[in-house]
DSSP file (Angstrom, degrees, kcal/mol; ACC not computed):
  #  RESIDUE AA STRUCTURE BP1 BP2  ACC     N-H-->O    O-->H-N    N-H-->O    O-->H-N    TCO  KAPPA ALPHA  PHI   PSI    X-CA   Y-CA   Z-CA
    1    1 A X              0   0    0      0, 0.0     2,-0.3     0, 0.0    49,-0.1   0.000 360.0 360.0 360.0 139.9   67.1  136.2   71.1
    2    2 A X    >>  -     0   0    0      1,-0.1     3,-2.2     2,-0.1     4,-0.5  -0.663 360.0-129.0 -68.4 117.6   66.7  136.2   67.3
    3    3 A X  T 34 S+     0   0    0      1,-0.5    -1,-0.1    -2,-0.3     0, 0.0   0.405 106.7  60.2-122.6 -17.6   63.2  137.3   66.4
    4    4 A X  T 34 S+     0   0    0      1,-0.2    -1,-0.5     0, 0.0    -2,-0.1  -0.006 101.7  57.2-111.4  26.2   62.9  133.9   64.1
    5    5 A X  T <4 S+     0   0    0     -3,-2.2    -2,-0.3    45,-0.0    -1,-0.2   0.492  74.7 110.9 -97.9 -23.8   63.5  131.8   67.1
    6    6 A X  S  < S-     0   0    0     -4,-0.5    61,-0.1    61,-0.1    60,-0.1  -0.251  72.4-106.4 -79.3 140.7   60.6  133.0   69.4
    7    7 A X        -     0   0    0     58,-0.1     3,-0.1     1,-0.1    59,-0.1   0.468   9.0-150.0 -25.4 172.0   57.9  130.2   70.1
    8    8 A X  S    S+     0   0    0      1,-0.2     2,-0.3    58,-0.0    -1,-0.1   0.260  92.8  37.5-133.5  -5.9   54.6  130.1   68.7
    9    9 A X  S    S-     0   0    0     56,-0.1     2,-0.4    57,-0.0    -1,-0.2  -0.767 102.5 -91.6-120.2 162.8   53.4  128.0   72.1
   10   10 A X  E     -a   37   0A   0     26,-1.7    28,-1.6    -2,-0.3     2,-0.4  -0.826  45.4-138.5 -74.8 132.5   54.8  128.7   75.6
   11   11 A X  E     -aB  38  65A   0     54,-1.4    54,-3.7    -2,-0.4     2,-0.7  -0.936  13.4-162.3-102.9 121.2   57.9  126.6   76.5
   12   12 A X  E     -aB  39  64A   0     26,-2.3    28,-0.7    -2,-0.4     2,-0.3  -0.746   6.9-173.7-101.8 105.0   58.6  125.0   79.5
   13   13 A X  E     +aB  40  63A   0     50,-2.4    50,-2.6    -2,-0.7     2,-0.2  -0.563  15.5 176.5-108.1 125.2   62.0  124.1   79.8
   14   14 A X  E     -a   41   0A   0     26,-0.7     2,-1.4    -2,-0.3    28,-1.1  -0.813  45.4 -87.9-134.6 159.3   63.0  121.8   83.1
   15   15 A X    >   -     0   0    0     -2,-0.2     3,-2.7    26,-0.2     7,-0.3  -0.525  44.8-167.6 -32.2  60.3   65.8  120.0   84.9
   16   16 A X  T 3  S+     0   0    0     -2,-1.4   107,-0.2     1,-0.3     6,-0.2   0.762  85.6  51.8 -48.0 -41.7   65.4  116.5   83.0
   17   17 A X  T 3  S+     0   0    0      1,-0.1     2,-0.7   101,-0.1   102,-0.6   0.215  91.9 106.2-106.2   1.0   67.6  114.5   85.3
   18   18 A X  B <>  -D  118   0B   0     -3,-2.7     4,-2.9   100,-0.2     5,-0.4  -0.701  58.9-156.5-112.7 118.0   65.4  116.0   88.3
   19   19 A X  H  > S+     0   0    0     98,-0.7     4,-4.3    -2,-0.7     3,-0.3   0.893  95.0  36.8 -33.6 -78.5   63.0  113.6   89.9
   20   20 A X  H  > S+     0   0    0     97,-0.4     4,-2.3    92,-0.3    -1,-0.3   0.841 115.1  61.1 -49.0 -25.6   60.6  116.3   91.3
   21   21 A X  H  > S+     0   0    0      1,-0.2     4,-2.5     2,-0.2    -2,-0.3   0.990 105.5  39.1 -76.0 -48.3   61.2  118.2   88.4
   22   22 A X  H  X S+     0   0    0     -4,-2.9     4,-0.8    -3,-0.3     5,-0.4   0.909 118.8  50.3 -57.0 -41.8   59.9  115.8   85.9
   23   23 A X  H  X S+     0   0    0     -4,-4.3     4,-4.8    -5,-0.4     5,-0.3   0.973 105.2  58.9 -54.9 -52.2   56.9  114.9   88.5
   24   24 A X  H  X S+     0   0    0     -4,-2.3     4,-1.9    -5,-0.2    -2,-0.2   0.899 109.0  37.4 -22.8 -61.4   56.6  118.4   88.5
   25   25 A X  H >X S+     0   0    0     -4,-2.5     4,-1.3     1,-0.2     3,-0.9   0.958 115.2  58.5 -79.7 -65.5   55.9  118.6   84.0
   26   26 A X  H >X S+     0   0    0     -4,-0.8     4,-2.2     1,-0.3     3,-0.5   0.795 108.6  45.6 -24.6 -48.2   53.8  115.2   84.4
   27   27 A X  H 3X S+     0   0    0     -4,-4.8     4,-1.8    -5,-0.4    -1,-0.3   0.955 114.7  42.8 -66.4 -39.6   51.6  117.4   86.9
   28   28 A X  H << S+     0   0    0     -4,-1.9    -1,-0.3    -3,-0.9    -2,-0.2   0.585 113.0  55.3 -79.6 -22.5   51.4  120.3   84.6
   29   29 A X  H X< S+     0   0    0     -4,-1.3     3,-1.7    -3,-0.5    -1,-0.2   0.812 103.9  57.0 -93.5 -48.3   50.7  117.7   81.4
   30   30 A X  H 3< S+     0   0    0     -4,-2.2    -2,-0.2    -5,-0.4    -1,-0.2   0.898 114.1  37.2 -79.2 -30.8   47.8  116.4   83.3
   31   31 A X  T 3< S+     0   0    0     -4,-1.8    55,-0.3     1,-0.1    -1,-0.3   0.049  82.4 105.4-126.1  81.1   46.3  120.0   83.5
   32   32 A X    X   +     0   0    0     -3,-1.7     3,-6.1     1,-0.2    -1,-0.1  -0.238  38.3 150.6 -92.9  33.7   47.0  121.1   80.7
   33   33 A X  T 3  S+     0   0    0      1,-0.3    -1,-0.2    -3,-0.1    -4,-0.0   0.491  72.2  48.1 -25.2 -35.8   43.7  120.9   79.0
   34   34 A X  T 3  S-     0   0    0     -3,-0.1    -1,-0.3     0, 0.0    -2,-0.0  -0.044 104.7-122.6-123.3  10.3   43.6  123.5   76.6
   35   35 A X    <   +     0   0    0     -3,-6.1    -2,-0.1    -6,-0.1     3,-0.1   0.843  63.4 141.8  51.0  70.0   47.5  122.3   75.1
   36   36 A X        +     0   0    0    -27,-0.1   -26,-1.7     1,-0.0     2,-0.4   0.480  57.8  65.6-117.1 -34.6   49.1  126.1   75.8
   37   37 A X  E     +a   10   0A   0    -28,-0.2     2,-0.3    -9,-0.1   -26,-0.2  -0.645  56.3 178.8-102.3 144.4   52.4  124.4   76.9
   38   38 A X  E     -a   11   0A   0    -28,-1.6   -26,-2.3    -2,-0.4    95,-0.2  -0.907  22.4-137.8-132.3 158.4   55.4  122.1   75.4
   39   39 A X  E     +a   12   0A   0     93,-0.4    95,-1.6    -2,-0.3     2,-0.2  -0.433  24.4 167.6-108.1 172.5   58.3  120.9   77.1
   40   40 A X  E     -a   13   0A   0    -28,-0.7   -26,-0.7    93,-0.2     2,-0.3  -0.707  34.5-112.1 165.3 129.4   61.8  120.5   76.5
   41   41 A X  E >   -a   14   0A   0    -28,-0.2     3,-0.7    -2,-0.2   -26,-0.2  -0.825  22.3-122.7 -99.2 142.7   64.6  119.7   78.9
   42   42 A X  T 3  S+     0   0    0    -28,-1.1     6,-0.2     1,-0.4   -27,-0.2   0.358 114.6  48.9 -23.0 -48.3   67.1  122.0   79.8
   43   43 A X  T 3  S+     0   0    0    -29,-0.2    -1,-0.4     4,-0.1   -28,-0.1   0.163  93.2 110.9 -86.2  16.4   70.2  120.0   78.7
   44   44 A X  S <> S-     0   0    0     -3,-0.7     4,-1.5    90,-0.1    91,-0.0  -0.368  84.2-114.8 -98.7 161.0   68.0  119.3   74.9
   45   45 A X  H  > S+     0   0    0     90,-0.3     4,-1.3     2,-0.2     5,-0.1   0.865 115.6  69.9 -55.2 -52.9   69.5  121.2   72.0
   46   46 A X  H >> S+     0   0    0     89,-0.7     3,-3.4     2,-0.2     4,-0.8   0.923  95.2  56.6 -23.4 -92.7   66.4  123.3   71.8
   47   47 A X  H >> S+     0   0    0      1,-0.3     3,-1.6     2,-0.2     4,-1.5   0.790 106.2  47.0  -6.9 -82.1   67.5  125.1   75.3
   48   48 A X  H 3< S+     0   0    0     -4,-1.5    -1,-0.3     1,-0.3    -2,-0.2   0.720 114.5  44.9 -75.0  -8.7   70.7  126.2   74.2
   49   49 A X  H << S+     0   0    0     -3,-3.4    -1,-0.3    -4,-1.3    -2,-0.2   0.812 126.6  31.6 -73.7 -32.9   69.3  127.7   70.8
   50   50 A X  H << S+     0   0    0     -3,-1.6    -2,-0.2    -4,-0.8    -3,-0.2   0.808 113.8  50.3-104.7 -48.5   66.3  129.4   72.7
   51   51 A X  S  < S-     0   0    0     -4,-1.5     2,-0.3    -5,-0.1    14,-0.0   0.086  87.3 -87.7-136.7 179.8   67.3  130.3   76.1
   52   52 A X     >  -     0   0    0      1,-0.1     4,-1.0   -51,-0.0    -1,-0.1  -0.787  42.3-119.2-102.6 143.1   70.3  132.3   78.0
   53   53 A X  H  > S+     0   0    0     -2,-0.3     4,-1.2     1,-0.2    -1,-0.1   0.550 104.9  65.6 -78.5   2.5   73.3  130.0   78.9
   54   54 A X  H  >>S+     0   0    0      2,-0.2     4,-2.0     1,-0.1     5,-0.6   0.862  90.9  56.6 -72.7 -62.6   72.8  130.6   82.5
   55   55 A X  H  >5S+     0   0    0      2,-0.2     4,-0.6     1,-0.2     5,-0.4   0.946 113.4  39.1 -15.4 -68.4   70.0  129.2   82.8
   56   56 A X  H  <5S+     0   0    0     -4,-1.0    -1,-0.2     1,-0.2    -2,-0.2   0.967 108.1  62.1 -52.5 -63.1   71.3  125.8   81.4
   57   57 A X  H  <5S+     0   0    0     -4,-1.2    -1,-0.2     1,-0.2    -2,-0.2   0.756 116.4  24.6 -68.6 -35.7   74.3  126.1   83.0
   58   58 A X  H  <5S-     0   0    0     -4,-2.0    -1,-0.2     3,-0.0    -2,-0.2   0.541  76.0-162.5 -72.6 -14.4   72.6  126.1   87.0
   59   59 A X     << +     0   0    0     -4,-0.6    -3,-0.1    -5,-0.6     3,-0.1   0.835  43.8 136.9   4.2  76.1   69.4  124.3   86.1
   60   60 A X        +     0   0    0     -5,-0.4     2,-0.3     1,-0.2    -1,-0.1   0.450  64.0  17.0-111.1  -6.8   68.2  125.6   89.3
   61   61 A X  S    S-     0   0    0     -6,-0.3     2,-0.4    48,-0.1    -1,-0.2  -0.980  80.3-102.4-150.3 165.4   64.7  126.6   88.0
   62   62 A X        -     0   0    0     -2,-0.3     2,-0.5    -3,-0.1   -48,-0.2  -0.748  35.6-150.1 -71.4 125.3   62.4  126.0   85.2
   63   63 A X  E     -B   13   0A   0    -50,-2.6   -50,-2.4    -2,-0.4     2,-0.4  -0.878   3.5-146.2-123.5 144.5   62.5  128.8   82.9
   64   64 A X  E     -BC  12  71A   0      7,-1.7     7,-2.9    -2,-0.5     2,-0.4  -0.888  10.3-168.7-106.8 127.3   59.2  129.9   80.6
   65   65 A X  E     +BC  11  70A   0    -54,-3.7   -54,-1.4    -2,-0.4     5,-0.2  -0.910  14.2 164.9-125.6 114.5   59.6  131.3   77.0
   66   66 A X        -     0   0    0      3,-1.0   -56,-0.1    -2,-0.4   -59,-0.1  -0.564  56.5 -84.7-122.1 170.2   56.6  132.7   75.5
   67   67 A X  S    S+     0   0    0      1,-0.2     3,-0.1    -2,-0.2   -61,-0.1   0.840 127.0  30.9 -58.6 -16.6   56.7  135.0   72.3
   68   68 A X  S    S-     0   0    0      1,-0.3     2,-0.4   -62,-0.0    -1,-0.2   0.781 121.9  -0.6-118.6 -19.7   57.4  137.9   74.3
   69   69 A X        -     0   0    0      2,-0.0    -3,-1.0    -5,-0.0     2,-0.4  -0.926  49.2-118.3-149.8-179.1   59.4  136.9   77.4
   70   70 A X  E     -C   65   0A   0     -2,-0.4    -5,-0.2    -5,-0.2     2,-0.2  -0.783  22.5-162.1 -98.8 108.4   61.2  134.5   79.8
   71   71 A X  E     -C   64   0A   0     -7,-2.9    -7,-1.7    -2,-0.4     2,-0.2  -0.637   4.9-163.3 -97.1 175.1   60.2  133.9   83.6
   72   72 A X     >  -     0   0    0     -9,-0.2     4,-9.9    -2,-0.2     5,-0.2  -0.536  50.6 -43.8-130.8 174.2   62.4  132.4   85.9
   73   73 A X  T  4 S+     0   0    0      2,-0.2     4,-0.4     3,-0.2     5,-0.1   0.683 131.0  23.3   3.3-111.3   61.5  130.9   89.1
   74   74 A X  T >4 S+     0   0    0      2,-0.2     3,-3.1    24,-0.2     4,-0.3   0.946 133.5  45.0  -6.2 -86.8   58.9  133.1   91.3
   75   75 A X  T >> S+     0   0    0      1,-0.3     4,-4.6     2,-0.2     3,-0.8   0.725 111.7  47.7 -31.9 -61.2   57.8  134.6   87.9
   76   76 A X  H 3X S+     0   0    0     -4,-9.9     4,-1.3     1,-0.2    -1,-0.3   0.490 109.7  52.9 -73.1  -0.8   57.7  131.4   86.0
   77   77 A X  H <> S+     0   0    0     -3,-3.1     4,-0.9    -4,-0.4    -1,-0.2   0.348 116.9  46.9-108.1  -8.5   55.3  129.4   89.2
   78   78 A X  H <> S+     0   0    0     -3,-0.8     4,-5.2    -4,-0.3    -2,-0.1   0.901 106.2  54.3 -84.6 -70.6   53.1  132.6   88.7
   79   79 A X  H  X S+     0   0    0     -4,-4.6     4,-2.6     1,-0.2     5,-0.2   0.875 113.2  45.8 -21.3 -72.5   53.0  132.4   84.9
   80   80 A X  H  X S+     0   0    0     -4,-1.3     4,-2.0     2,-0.2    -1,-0.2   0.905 112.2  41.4 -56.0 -40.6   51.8  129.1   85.3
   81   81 A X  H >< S+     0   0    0     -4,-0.9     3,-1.5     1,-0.2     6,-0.3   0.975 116.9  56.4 -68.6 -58.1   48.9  129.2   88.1
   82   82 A X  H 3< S+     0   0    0     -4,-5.2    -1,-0.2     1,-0.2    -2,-0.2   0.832 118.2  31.8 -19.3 -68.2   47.8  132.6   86.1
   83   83 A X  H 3< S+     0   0    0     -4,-2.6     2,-0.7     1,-0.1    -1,-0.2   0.483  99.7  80.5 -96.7  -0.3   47.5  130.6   82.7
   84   84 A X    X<  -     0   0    0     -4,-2.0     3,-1.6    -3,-1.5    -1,-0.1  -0.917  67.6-154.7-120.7 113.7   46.4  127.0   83.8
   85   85 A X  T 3  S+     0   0    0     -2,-0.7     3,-0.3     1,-0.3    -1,-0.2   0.946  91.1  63.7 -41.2 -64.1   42.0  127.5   84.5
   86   86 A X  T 3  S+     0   0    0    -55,-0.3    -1,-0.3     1,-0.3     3,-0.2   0.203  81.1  65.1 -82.9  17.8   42.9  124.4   86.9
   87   87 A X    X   +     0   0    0     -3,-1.6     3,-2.0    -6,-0.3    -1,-0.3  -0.213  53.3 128.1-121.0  52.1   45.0  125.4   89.4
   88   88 A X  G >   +     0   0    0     -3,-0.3     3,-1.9     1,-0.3    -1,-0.1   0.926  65.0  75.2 -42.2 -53.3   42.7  127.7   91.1
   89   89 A X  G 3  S+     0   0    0      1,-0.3     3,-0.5    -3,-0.2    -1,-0.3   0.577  98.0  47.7 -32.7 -29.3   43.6  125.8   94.2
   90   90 A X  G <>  +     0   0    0     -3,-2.0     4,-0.7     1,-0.2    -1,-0.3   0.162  68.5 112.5-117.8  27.3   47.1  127.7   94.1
   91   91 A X  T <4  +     0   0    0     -3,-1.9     3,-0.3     2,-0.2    -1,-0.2   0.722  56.4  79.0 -46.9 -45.1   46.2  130.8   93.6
   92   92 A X  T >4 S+     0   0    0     -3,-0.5     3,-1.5     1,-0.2    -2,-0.1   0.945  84.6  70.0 -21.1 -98.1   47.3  131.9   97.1
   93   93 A X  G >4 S+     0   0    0      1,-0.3     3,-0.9     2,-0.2    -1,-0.2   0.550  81.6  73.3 -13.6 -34.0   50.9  131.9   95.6
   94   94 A X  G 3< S+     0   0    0     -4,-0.7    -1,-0.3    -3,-0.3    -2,-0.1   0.765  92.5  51.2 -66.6  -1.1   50.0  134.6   93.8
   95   95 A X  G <  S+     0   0    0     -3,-1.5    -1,-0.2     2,-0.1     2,-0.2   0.760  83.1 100.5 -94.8 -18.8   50.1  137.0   97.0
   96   96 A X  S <  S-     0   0    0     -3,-0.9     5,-0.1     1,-0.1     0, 0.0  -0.519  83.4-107.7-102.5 155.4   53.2  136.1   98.1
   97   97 A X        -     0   0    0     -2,-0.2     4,-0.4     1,-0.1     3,-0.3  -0.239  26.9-122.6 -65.9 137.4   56.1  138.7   97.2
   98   98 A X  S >> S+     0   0    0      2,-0.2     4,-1.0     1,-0.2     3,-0.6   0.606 107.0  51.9 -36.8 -39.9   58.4  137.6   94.6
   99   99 A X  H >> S+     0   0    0      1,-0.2     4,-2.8     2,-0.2     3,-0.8   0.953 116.7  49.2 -53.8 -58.9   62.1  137.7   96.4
  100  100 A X  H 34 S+     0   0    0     -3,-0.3     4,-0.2     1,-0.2    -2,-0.2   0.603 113.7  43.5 -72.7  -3.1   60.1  135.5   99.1
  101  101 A X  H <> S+     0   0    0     -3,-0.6     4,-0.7    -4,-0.4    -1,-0.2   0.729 116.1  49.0-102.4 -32.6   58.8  133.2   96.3
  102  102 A X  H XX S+     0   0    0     -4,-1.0     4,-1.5    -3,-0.8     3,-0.9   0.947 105.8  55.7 -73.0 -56.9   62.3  133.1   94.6
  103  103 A X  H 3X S+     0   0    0     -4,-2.8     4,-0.9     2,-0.3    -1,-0.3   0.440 109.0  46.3 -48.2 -23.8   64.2  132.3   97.7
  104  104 A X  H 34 S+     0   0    0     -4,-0.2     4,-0.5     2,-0.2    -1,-0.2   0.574 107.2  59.0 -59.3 -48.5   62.2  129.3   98.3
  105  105 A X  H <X S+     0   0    0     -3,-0.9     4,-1.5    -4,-0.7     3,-0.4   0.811 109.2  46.4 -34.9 -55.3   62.6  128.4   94.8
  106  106 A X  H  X S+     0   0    0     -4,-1.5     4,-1.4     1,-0.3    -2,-0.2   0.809 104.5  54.1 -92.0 -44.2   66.2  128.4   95.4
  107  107 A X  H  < S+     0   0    0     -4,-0.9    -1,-0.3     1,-0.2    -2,-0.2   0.683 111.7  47.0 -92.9   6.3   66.5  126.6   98.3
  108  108 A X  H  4 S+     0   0    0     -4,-0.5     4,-0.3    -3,-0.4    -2,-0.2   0.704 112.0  54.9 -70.4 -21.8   64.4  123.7   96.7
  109  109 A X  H  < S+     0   0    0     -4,-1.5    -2,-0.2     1,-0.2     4,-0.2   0.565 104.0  51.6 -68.1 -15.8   66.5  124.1   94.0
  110  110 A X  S  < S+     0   0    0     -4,-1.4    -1,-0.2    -5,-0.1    -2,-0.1   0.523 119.2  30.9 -99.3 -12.3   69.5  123.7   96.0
  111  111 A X  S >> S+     0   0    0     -5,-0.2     4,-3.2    -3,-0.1     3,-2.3   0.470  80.6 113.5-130.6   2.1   68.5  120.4   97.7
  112  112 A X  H 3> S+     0   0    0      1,-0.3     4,-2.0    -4,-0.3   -92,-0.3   0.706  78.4  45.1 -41.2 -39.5   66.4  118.6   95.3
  113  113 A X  H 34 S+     0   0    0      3,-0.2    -1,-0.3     2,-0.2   -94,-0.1   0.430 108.9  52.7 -82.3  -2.5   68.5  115.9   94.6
  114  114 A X  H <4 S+     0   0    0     -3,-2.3    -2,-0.2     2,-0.1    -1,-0.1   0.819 122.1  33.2 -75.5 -56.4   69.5  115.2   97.9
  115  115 A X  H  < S+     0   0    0     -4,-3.2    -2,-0.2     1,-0.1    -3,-0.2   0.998 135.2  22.5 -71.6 -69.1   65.9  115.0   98.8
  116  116 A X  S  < S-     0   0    0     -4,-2.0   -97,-0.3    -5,-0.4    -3,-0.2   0.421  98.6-124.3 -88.6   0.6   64.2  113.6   95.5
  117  117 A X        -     0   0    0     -5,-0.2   -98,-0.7   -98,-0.1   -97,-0.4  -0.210  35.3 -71.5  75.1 176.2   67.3  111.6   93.2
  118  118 A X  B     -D   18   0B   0   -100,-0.2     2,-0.2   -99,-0.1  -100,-0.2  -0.672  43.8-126.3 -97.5 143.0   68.3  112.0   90.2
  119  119 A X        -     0   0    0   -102,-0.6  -102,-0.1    -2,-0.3     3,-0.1  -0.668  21.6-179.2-104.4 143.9   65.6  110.7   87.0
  120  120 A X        +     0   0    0     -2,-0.2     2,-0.3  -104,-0.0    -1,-0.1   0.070  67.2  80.3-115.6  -8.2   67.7  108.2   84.6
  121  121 A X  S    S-     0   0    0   -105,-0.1     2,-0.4     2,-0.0    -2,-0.0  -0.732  77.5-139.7 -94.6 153.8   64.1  108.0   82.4
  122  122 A X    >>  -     0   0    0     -2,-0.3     3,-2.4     1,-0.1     4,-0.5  -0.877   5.8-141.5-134.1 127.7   63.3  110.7   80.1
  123  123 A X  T 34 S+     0   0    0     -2,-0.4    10,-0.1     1,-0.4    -1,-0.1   0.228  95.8  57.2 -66.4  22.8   59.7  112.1   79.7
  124  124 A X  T 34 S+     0   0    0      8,-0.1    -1,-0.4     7,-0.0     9,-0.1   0.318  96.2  54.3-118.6  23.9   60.0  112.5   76.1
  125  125 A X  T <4 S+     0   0    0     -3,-2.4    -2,-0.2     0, 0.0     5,-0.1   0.230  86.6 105.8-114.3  -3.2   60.8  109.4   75.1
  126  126 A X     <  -     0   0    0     -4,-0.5     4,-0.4     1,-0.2    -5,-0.0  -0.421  64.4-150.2 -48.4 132.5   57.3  108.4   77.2
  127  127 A X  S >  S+     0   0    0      2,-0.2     3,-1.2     1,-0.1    -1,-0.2   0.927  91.8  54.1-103.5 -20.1   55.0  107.8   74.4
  128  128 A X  G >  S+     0   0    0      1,-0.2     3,-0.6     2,-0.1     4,-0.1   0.900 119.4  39.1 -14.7 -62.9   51.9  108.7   76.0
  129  129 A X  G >> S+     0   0    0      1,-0.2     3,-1.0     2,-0.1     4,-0.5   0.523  87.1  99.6 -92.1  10.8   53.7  111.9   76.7
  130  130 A X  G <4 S+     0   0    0     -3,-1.2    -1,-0.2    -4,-0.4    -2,-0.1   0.410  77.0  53.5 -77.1  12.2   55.5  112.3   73.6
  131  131 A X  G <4 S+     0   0    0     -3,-0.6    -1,-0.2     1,-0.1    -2,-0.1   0.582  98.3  65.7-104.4  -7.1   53.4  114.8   71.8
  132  132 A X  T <4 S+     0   0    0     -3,-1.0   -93,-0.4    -4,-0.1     2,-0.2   0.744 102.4  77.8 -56.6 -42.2   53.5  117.5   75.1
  133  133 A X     <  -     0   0    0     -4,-0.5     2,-0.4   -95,-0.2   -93,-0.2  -0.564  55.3-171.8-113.6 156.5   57.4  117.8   74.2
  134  134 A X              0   0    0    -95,-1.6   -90,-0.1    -2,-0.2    -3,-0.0  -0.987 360.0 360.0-148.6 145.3   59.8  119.2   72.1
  135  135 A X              0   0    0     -2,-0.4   -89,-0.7   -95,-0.1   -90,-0.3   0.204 360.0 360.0-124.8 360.0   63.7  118.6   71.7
């Protein structure tokens, strides 16, 4: 990545057209207290400037880009509960082993839309939530 691209915030970049995935940034908006995160969906212009084109191209996890690197899956559910005070409550996750955290990952990733639809709204045109996001 080009060293005048990296963030100056952490980015979370998600599945827009996935239901759970969007409930999913709505949860994270609501504790976000201290404003450490912006969004920006996967398919957004942003993404493909910022990010690896794999990524994009499966949208099978959320990927986090902070000034110094990128989680994935596992990594990136870690990232968050580490850096957000208010999800003490999920702290647990942090014991369990990454492969087993990823795999789990994967097969929610793999049925999500079956289970949870496909989103036609998009949370950045919300205007309540439209300072949270970047496109």
């Amino acid at each position: 990545m080009n060293e005048n691209l990296k963030p100056t915030k952490i980015i979370i970049f998600y599945d827009d057209n996935c239901v759970l995935c969007s409930h999913s940034i709505q949860f994270l908006i609501k504790r976000d207290i201290q404003k450490q995160f912006l969004f920006s969906p996967l398919q957004g212009k942003l993404a493909k400037r910022l990010i690896d084109p794999n990524y994009i191209k499966k949208l099978d996890s959320f990927v986090i880009l902070t000034k110094s690197n990128t989680y994935i899956k596992g990594k990136a559910i870690k990232f968050v509960i580490n850096n957000l005070k208010s999800l003490y409550f999920y702290k647990w996750v942090l014991f369990i082993p990454n492969p087993i955290l990823d795999l789990a990952y994967s097969l929610i990733g793999k049925i999500r839309y079956k289970v949870f639809g496909k989103s036609k709204n998009c949370l950045y045109l919300n205007e309540k939530l439209k300072t949270h996001f970047i496109v």
